[in-house]
N, C-alpha and C positions, 0 to 999 in steps of 0.2 A: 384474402389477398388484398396489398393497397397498392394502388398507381404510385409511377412517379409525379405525376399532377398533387396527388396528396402530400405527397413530402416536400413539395415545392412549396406547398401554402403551409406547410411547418416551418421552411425554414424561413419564408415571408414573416410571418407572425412571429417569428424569435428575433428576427432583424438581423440574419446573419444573410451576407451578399453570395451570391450563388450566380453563376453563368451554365445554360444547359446546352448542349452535342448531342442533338439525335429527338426520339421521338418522348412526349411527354402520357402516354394512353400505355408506357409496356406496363403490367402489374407482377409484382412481388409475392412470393410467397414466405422468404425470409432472408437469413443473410450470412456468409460462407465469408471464408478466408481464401486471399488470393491465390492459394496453392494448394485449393480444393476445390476448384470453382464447380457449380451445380446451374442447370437451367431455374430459371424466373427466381434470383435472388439478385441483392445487392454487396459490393465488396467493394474496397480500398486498396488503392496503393500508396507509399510513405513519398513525400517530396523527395525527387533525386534521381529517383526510379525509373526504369524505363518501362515502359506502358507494354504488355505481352498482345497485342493486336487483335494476330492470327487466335491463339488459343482464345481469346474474349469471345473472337469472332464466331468461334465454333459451339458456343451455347446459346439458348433459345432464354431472350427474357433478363439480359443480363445488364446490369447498372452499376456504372463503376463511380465512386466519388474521386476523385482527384484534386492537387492544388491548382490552384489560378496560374495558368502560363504555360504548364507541362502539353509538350507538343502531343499530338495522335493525327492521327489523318490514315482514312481508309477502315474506319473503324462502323462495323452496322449496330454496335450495343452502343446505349443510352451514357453520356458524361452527364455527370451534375461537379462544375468545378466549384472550387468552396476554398476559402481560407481555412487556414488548420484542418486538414483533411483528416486527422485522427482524432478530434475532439467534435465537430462536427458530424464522421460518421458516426459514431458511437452516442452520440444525444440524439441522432433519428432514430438507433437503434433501440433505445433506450425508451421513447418516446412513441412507437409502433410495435416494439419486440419484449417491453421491458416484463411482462406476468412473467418470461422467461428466465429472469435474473435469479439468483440462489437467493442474492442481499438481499432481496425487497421483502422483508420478513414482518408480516405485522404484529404490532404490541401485543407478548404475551410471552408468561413464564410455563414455561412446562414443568407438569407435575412432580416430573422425577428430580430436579434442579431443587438446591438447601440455598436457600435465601433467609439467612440471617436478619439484615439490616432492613429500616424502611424507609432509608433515605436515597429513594428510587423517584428518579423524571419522570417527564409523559414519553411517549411512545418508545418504551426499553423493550426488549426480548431476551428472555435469557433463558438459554438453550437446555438440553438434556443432562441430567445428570453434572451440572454445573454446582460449584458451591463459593456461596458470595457471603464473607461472614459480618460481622454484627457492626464492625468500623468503617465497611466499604459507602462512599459518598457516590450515588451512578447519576449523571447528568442528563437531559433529556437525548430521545432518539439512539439512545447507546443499544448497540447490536453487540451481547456474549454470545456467542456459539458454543455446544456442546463439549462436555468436559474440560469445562474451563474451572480453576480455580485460583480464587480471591482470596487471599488470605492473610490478609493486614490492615493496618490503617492506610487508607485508599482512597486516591480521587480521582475518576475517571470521565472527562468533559465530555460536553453535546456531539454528538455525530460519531462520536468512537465506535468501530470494528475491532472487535477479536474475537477471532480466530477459534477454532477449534483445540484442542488438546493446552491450551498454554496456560502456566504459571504464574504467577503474580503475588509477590511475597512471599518465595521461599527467603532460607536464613542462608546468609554468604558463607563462604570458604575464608571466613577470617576465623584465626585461630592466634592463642598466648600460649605459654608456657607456664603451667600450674603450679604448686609450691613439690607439689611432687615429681616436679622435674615431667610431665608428660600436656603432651597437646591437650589443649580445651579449649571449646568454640568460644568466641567474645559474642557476648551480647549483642542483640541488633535490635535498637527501639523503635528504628526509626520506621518510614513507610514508604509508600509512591503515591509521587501523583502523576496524571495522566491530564494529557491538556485535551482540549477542543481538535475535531477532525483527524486522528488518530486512526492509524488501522497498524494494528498489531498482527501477526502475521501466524500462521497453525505451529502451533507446538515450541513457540517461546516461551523464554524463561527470563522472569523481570522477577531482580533478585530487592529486597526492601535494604531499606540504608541501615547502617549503623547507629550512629549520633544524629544522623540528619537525614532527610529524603533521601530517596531516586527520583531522578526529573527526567521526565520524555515531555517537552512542548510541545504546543501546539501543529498541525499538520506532519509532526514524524510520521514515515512509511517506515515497515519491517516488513520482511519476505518471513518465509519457513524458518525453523531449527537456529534461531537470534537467542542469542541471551547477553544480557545487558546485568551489571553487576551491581553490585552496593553500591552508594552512594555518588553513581555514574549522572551526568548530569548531559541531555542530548538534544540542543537545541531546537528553534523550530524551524518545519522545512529538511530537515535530514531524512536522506535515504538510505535504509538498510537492508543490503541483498543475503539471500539465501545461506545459512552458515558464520552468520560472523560470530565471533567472539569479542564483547568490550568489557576488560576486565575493570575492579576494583577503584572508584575516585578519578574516573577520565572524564573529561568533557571535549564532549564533540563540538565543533559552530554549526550556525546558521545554515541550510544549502549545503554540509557537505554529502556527498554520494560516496558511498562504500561500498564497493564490490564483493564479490561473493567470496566465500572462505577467509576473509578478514580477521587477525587478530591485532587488537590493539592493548598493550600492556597498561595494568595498573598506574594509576596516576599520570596518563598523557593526557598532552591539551592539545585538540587540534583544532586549527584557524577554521574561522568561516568560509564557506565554496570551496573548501579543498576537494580535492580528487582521490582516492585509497583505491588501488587499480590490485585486480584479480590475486587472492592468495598472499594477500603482504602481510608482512611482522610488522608491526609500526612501533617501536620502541621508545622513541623519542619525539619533543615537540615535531608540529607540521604546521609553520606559516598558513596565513591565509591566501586563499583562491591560489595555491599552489600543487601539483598532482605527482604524487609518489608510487613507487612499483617497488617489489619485491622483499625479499626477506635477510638483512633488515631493509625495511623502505626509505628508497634514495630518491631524492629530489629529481623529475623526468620530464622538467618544462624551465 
């Protein structure tokens, strides 16, 4: 168990500002979500929120983080108020809870994993039955997860996550028409690279380029079941939810966020900080810092 005393003098020593509500002796045993709450743990609520009192009040040992301002009164469980109450909780959790985490995987290839290549960082892990072949470039601290496979010329930067079940340089859905009048796949020489802080997300599919790269920069997030096309280019800072589809020669900007079920057709540009809201067709260019809906997606700001 750790006091809240103890987390106090964590978030002293990080030099993050903290105001505390109530007693600093109650001790923790771990840590619950607000709509599961358990005696002697710590949980969160999101700025905006209104504070659930009564039910806090009814568990023994209970420590809530919240932001700096957010009213309570009448409350016998412990406040620790904090700036950024979701980045803040979760680096105490992190910090006291963290042997718990899946991610904290230490350096090492498992037996059953085909590693080709030796141009492998310091502290990589590369999962079960993974295969990384003889072109792949892995940068330090890179985390494969199981049944992952590599299978191109590849450059995957410092701190990258992926994912379990995903893909990475298969051959695209480009196709010619042959002297015999019948479909045949066009050549694809090209590769991917993969930038710095990266989390690639379970069971994507990162297709290698034709003539030239696939580009995911630096800090891209992907969710589940993403596949990202030939010579698709996806700036840094993009968010990719659950489901999407970016076909063929598109480039995303800087910051934008794409929501779940996304398709975005061959050869579109879309602006930096834009918005791609739930299940849209996006067909055509999308301005920057501008936020679209539906299928096709129409301008919604």
């Amino acid at each position: 168990m750790i006091s809240v005393k103890e987390i106090l003098d964590f978030l002293k020593e990080s030099n993050m500002v903290y105001r505390v509500q109530g007693s600093d002796s109650v001790h923790i045993e771990l840590f619950c979500p607000l709509n599961n709450l358990r005696n002697n743990c710590i949980t969160w609520i999101r700025e905006g929120k209104k504070i659930p009192i009564a039910e806090l009040n009814s568990f023994k040992g209970m420590v809530l983080f919240a932001e700096h301002g957010m009213p309570c009164q009448g409350n016998d469980f412990t406040i620790i108020y904090v700036e950024n109450v979701q980045r803040t909780f979760f680096r105490v959790t992190e910090h006291f809870f963290g042997y718990l985490n899946p991610q904290r995987i230490i350096e090492r290839i498992e037996k059953s994993a085909v590693v080709e290549t030796e141009n492998i960082g310091a502290g990589v892990y590369i999962g079960h039955h993974s295969f990384i072949s003889k072109d792949v470039v892995i940068g330090n601290n890179v985390t494969i997860m199981h049944n992952v496979t590599i299978d191109c010329k590849a450059e995957i930067g410092d701190n990258t996550f992926i994912e379990s079940g995903t893909v990475i340089g298969a051959c695209g859905f480009g196709y010619m028409i042959n002297e015999e009048g019948k479909q045949e796949v066009v050549p694809h020489y090209g590769g991917v690279k993969i930038g710095k802080n990266v989390h690639i997300g379970a069971n994507n599919t990162i297709i290698r380029g034709c003539l030239s790269d696939t580009v995911i920069e630096d800090d891209v997030k992907t969710a589940d079941l993403v596949c990202i096309s030939h010579n698709d280019i996806v700036k840094q800072g993009v968010m990719i939810t659950c489901g999407t589809v970016i076909a063929g020669s598109a480039s995303v900007g800087e910051n934008t966020w794409i929501a779940p079920g996304v398709v975005i057709n061959n050869g579109v540009t879309i602006g930096r900080d834009a918005y791609i809201g739930i299940g849209s067709v996006v067909a055509t260019r999308i301005r920057k810092a501008r936020k679209v809906f539906g299928n096709p997606a129409k301008y919604i700001d």
